[in-house]
N, C-alpha and C positions, 0 to 999 in steps of 0.2 A: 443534382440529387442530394438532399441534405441527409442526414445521418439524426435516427430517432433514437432517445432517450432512453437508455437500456437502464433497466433495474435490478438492480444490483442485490442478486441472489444466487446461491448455490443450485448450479446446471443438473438438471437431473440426468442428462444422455452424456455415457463416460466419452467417447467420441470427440461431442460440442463441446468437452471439459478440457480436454485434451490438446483440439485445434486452438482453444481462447485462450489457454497457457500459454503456447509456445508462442503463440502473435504476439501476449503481451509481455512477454518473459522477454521478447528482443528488446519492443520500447522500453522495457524497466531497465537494462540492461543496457541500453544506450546511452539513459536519462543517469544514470548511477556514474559510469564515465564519464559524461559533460561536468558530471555535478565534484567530479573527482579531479579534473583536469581544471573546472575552470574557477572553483575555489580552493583548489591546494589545499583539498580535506582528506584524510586517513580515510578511508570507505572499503567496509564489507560488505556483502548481500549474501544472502543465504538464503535460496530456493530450495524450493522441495515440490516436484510434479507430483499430476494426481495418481502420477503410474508408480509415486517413490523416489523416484530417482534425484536426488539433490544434485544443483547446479552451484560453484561458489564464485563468487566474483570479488575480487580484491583490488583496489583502486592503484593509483601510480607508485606507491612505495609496494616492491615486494612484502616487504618484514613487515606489510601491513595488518595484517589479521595477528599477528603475534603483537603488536606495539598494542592494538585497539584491545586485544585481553589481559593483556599487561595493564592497561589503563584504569579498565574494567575492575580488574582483580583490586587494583589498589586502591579505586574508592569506597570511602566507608559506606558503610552500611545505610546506613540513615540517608546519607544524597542518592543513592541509587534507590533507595523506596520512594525519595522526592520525587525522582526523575520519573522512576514507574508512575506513580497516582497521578505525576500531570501529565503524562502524556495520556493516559487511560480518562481522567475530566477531560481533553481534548477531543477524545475519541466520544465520549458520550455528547457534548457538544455537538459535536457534526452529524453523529446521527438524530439529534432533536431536530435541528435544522431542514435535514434531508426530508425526515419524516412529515413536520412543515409543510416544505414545498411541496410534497405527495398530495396535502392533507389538501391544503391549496387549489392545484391545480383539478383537484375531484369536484371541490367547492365551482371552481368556475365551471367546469363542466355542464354539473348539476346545474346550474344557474340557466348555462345556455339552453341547455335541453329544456328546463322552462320556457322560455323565452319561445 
């Protein structure tokens, strides 16, 4: 049994919003330690459920989340607005992409439904 291509949109039944958090809140949560243990990175996560309730997760250094706003704080201005705008052109990147492969896969659809 394969597993179908979920589209990636805000759940309207609080419920389904709820169960799909916390399933994926494990794997992010697992994938944040791997990525914390297996490249010797300083790592925060900062969750927040649809109920509120924020989860924080801090990688192998306790004095982790203080070192990373420590770090934070002390770069200047200007590389943190760098940082910001590329990651944000990344983000729009991905979603042109996504949209794409939507736009795509309707195209062949339509095609076959011709056929």
């Amino acid at each position: 049994m394969g597993r179908k291509k979920l589209k990636i949109q805000r759940l309207k039944d609080m419920k389904a919003r709820q169960a799909k958090y916390s399933k994926r809140k494990r794997g992010i949560l697992k994938k944040a330690k791997e990525l914390s243990i297996l490249c010797d990175v300083e790592l925060v996560l900062l969750l927040s459920s649809p109920t509120g309730k924020p989860t924080l997760f801090v990688g192998q250094n306790p004095n982790g989340l203080y070192n990373i706003l420590q770090k934070v704080s002390n770069m200047p201005f200007v590389e943190r607005e760098e940082r910001d705008l590329k990651n944000l052109e990344i983000i729009v990147y991905l979603n042109q992409i996504e949209f794409m492969e939507d736009y795509l896969i309707e195209s062949l659809n339509e095609l076959r439904n011709m056929k």
